[in-house]
C-alpha positions in Angstrom: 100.7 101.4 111.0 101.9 102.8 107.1 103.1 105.8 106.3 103.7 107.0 102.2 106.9 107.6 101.0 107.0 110.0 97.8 103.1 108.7 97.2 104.2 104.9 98.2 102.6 102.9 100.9 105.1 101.5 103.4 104.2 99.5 106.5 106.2 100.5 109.2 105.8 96.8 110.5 108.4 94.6 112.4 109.4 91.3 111.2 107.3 89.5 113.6 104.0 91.8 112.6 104.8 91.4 109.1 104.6 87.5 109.7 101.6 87.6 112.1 99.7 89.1 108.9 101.3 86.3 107.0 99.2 83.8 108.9 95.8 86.1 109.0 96.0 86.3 105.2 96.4 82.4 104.6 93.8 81.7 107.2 91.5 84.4 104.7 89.5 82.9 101.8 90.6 85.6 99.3 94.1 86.9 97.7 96.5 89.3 99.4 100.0 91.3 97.5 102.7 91.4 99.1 105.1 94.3 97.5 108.9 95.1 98.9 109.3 98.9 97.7 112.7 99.9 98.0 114.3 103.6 96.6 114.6 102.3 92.9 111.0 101.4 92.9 109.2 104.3 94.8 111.5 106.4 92.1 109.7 104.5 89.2 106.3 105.2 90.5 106.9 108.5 90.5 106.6 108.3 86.6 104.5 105.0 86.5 100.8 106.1 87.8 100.2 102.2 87.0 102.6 100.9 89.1 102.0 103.5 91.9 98.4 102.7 92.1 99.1 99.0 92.4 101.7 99.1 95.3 99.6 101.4 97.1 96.6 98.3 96.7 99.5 96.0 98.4 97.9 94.5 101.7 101.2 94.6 103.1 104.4 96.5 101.6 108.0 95.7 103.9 110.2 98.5 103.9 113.2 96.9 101.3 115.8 99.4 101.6 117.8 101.6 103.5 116.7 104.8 102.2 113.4 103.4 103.2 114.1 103.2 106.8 115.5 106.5 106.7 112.7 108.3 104.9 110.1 106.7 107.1 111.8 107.7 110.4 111.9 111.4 109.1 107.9 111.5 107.5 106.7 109.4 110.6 104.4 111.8 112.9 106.6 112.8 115.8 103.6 112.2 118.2 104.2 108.4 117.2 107.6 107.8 116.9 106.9 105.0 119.9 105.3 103.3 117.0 109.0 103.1 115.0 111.2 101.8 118.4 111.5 98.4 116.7 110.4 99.4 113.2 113.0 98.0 110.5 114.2 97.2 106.8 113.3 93.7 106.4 114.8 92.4 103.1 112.5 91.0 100.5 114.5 87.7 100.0 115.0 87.0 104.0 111.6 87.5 104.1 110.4 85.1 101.0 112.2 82.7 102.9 110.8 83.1 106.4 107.0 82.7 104.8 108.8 79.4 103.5 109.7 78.2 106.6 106.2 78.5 107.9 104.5 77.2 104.8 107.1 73.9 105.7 106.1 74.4 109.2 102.1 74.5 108.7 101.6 72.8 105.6 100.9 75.5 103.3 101.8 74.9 99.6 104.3 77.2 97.1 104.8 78.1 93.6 108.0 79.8 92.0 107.3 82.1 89.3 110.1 84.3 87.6 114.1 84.5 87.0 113.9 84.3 83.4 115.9 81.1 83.0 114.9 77.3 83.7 118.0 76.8 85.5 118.3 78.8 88.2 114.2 78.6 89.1 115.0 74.7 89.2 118.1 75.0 91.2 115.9 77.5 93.5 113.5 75.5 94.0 116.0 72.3 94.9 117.8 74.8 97.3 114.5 75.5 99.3 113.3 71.5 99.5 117.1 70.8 100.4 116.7 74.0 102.9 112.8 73.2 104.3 112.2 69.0 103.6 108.4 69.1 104.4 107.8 72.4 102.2 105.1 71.8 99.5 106.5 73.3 95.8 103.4 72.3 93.3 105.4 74.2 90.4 107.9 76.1 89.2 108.1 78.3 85.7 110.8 81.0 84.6 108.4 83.2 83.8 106.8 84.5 80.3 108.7 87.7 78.3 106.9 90.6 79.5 107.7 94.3 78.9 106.6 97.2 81.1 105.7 100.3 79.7 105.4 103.5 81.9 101.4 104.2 82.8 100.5 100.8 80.8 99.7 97.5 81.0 102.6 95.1 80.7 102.8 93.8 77.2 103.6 90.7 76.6 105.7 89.1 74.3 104.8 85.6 73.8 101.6 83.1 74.5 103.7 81.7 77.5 101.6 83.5 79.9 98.4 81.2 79.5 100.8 78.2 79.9 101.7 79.4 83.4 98.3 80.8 84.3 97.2 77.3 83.1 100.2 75.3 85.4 99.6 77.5 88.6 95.0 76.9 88.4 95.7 72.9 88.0 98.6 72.9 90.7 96.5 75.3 93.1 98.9 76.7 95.6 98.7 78.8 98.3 101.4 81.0 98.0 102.8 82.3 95.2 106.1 83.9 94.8 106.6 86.0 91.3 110.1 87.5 90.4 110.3 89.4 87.2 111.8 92.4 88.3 110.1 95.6 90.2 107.4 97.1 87.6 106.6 93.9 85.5 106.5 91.7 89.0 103.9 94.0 90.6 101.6 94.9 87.1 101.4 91.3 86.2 100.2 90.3 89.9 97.4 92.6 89.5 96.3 91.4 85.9 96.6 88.0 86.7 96.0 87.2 90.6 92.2 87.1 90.1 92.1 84.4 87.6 93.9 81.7 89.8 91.2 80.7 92.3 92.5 79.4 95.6 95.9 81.6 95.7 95.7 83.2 99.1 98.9 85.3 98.8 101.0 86.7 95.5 104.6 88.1 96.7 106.9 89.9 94.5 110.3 89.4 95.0 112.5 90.7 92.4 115.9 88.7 92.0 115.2 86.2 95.1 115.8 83.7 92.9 119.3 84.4 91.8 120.4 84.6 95.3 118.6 81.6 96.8 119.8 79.6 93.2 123.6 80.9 93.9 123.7 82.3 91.1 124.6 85.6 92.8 126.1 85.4 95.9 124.6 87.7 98.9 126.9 90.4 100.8 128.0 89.1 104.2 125.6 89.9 106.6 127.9 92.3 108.2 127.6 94.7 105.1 123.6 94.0 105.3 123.3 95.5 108.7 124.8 98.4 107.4 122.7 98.7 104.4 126.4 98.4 101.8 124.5 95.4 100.1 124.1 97.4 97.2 128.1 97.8 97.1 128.4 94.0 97.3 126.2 93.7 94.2 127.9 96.6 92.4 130.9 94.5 92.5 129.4 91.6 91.0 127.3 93.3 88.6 128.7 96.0 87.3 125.3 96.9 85.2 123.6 97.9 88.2 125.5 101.3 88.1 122.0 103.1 87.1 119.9 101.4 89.9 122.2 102.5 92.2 122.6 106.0 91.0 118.6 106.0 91.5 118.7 104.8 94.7 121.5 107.0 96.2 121.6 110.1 94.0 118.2 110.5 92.8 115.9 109.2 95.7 117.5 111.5 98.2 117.2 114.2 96.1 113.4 113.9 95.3 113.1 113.3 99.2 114.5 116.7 100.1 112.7 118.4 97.3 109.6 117.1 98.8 110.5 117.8 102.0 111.0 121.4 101.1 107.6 122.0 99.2 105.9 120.0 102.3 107.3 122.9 104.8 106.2 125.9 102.0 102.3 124.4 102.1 103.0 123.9 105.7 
């Protein structure tokens, strides 16, 4: 079942659906996206037709976020509220890792893509072998400079991007796991997916990386069951302050205001 929140495709999935379609799309012969909207990124396709257009082509789109949850649970047809009983945020990052576990389980092989710096996609990937010993990583790459531009294609600011398109077709994994950030993660999956034969799923998962490098540390899971993540990382990174004024000023407010012309047409 999916539902849209503020014009974004969500599947109202649990865990153990979302990983039962995991397994139907690597026994496919073509590519799937897997997309994690969460309030800062349904707030930038609001102004990003682009970006709206692609998550709503996702195959299968977890509900990262809080406000998510919340949103869904209010939109969802009353009739089929049944359908929510066990319906819940599952974070992007937990679940990067769980597909992990069963591409070390089954055999299926795994390419890092993003973070921006050598480093931490090297200590990632180290972190995942040291975490799942049998689990197959044919590459790893930081990631070309790419810039996102509302209602365009991403621009790109250096010839990297063949090298990595280049590295993933001769290294031929199965999976693919691309975190540049929400907007340039999702527009350069769908300009690039189709020319790397043989990739049977493309997940974006934003700053994964950092967390499963160390390089930031996650909120105890206490604070993750009650959605305060986003104060943990506040804390740490300061910068944030704008994401989460989108996620907890912003997105509520554009909820309500289309909650309101929903009941006028209504």
């Amino acid at each position: 079942m999916s539902t849209k929140v503020l014009g974004v495709k969500i599947d109202t999935v649990t865990e153990g659906q979302a990983l039962d379609l995991v397994a139907k799309f690597l026994r496919e012969g073509r590519d799937h996206y897997i997309f994690t909207p969460n309030p800062e990124m349904v707030m930038a396709a609001q102004n990003d037709y682009v970006l709206r257009e692609i998550l709503n082509r996702g195959d299968l789109n977890i509900c990262d976020g809080k406000g998510i949850k919340l949103t869904c649970d209010l939109l969802y047809d009353k009739n089929n509220k049944d359908d929510l009983k066990y319906f819940k945020r599952i974070s992007g990052v937990d679940f990067m890792l769980d597909i992990c576990d069963y591409a070390n389980r089954y055999g299926f092989s795994i390419y890092l893509l993003g973070s921006g710096s050598e480093k931490t996609i090297s200590i990632a990937a180290k972190k995942l072998k040291d975490k799942f010993p049998k689990l197959n990583i044919v590459g790893y790459h930081p990631g070309p400079i790419v810039e996102s531009i509302p209602n365009k294609k991403l621009k790109y600011r250096s010839n990297d991007n063949h090298n990595v398109i280049t590295d993933i077709i001769q290294t031929q994994p199965d999976i693919l796991f691309v975190g540049f950030g929400h907007g340039k993660q999702e527009k350069w999956i769908a300009e690039n997916t189709k020319k790397l034969p043989g990739v049977k799923i493309v997940m974006g998962v934003g700053g994964s990386f950092d967390f499963i490098s160390g390089k930031i540390m996650r909120a105890p899971k206490i604070l993750r069951k009650m959605g305060l993540e986003w104060m943990w990382r506040l804390l740490q990174e300061p910068s944030r302050i704008k994401r989460v004024w989108t996620a907890l000023v912003e997105f509520p407010l554009a909820f309500i205001k289309y909650r309101d012309k929903d009941k006028e047409l209504n």
